[in-house]
Structure formats: structure tokens, C-alpha cells
C-alpha positions as CSV (number, residue, x, y, z in Angstrom):
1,X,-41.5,-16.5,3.7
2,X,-42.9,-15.2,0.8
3,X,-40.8,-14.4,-2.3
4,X,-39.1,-10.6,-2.1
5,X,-41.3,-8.0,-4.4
6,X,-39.3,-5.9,-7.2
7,X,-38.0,-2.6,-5.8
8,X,-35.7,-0.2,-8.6
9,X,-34.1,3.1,-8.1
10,X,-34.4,5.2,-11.2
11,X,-33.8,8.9,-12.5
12,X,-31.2,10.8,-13.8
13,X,-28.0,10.3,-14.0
14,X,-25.7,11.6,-11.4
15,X,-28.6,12.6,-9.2
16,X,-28.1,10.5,-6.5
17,X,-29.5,7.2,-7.5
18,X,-26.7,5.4,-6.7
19,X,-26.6,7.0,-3.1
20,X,-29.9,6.3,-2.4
21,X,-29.9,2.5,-3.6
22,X,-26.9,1.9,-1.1
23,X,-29.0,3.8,1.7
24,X,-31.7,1.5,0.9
25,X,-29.7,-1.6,0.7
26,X,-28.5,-0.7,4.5
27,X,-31.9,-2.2,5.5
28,X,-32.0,-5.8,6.0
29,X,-34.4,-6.7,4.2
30,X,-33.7,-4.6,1.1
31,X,-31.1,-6.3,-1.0
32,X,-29.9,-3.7,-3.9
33,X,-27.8,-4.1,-6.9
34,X,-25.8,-1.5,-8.6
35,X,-26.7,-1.3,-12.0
36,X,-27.1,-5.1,-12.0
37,X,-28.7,-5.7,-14.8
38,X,-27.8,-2.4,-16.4
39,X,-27.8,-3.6,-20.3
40,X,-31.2,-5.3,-19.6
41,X,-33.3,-2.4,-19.2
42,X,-32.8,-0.3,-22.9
43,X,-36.2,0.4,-24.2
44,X,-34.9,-1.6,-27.8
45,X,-34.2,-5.0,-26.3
46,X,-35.6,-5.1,-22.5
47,X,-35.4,-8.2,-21.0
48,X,-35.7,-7.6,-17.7
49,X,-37.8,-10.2,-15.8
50,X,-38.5,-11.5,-12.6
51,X,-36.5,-14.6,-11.9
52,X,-33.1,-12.4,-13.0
53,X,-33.7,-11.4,-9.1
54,X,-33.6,-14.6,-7.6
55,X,-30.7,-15.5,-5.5
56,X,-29.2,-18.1,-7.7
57,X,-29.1,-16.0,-10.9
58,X,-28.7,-12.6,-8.8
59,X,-25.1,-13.4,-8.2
60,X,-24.6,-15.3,-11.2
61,X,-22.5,-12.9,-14.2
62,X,-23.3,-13.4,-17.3
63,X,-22.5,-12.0,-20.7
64,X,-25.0,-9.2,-21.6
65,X,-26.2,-8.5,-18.2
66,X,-24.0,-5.2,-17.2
67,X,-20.9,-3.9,-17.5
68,X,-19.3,-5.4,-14.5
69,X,-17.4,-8.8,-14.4
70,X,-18.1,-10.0,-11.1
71,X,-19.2,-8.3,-7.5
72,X,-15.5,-7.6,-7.0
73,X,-15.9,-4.0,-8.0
74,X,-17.6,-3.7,-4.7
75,X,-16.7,-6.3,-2.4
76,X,-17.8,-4.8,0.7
77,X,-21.4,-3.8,-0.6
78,X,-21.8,-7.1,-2.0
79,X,-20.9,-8.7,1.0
80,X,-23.5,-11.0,2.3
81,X,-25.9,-10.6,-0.4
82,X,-26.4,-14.2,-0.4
83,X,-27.5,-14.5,3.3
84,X,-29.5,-11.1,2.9
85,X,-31.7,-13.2,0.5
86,X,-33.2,-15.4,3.0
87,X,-34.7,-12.3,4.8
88,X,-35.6,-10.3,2.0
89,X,-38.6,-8.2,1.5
90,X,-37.2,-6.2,-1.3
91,X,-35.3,-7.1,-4.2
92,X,-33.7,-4.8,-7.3
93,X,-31.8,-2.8,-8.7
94,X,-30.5,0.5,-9.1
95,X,-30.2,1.6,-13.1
96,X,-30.7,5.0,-13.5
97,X,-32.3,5.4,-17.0
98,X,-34.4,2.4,-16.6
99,X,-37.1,5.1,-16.4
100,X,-37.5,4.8,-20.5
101,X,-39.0,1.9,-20.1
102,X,-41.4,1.9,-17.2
103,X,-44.6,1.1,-19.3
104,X,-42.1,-2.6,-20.3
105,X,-41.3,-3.0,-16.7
106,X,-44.7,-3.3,-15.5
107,X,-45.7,-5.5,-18.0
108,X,-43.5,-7.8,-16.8
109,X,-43.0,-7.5,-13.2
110,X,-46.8,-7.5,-11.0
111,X,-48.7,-5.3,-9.1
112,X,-46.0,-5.5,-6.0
113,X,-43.0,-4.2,-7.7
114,X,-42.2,-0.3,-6.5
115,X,-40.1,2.3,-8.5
116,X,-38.4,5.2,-6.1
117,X,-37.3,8.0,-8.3
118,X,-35.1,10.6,-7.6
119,X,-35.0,14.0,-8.8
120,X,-32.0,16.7,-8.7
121,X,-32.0,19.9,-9.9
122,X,-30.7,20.0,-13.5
123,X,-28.1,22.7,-13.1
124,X,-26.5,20.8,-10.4
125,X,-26.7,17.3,-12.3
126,X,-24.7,19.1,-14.8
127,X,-21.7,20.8,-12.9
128,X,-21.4,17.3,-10.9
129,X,-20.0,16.0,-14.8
């Protein structure tokens, strides 16, 4: 099997991204993190790259990566991430503002890697705060 290709959820804020990365992580062959690698993706010091989403690093925490601990926030969506991995098309994460820095993303990742963004309508992204 080939490796899986980069897949990200992006957009505003409280516009569903996190939502729709859960929908999408329902598939299995789409394995999804939740802002993952959420402190990676500002537009100052980006260093998101390609092998943060392989399966030994995935699920390894580390210092600087996000503002989670461990997967036990979410023990039931993280469930079997591991064994989703060997079936895997798809690959990412879900950061919402990672949209800043598109232009670094694609430098780094290739031509494979997709970016869903979601749009809500700004009146309603502000009475959901």
C-alpha cells in the first residue's frame, strides 16, 4: 500500500471544522487529528512537514506540537488510530487557521495533499462565541 496523502480541514474558527474533520475521520481510510499539530502551523515558525503524519510520530506527544498532553482528551476518537493507519488513504489534521499559511504548506507537502475548507456565515460564527 502506498503511503496515505496529506488531507487538512481549515477555515474559521467555530465554523464547523472540527465537525467536519470527525465526519471525515468516520471513513476508514481517513485518519484525522484534532488540532494535532496545532502550534506547528503559525505563519512565523511553520514546521509542519510530512513525516509528523506518520504513524510512529502521529501518536507520539511532544513538547511544541499542540496544546494537548496526550490522546486522552478524546479517548474514543482516538481509538484505533493506530490500526486505522495500515488502511489509510488519507492522513491530517484539522487546525482551523492553518489557512494563513497555505502558500508554506504546499511547499512542503506534494502535489497529493488536499485542503477542505469550510465556510460559515460570519454573523453566526460570532453569536456561536
Amino acid at each position: 500500500m502506498q503511503d496515505p496523502k496529506p488531507l487538512f480541514v481549515v477555515g474559521c474558527p467555530r465554523s464547523g471544522t472540527t465537525a467536519l474533520g470527525l465526519f471525515l475521520a468516520q471513513h476508514k481510510h481517513v485518519v484525522m487529528g484534532v488540532e494535532r499539530f496545532g502550534h506547528r502551523h503559525f505563519p512565523a515558525n511553520f514546521s509542519l512537514k510530512p513525516d509528523l503524519f506518520k504513524p510512529e510520530r502521529f501518536g507520539d506527544f511532544r513538547a511544541g506540537d499542540t496544546f494537548y498532553d496526550s490522546f486522552d482528551f478524546a479517548p474514543t476518537y482516538y481509538a484505533g488510530v493506530e490500526e486505522k493507519f495500515m488502511t489509510a488513504s488519507w492522513v491530517g489534521d484539522k487546525i482551523p487557521t492553518l489557512y494563513q499559511s497555505l502558500p508554506k504548506l504546499f511547499d512542503r507537502f506534494d502535489d497529493q495533499t488536499r485542503v477542505v475548507f469550510i465556510f460559515r456565515n460570519i454573523f453566526d460564527v460570532v453569536a456561536s462565541y
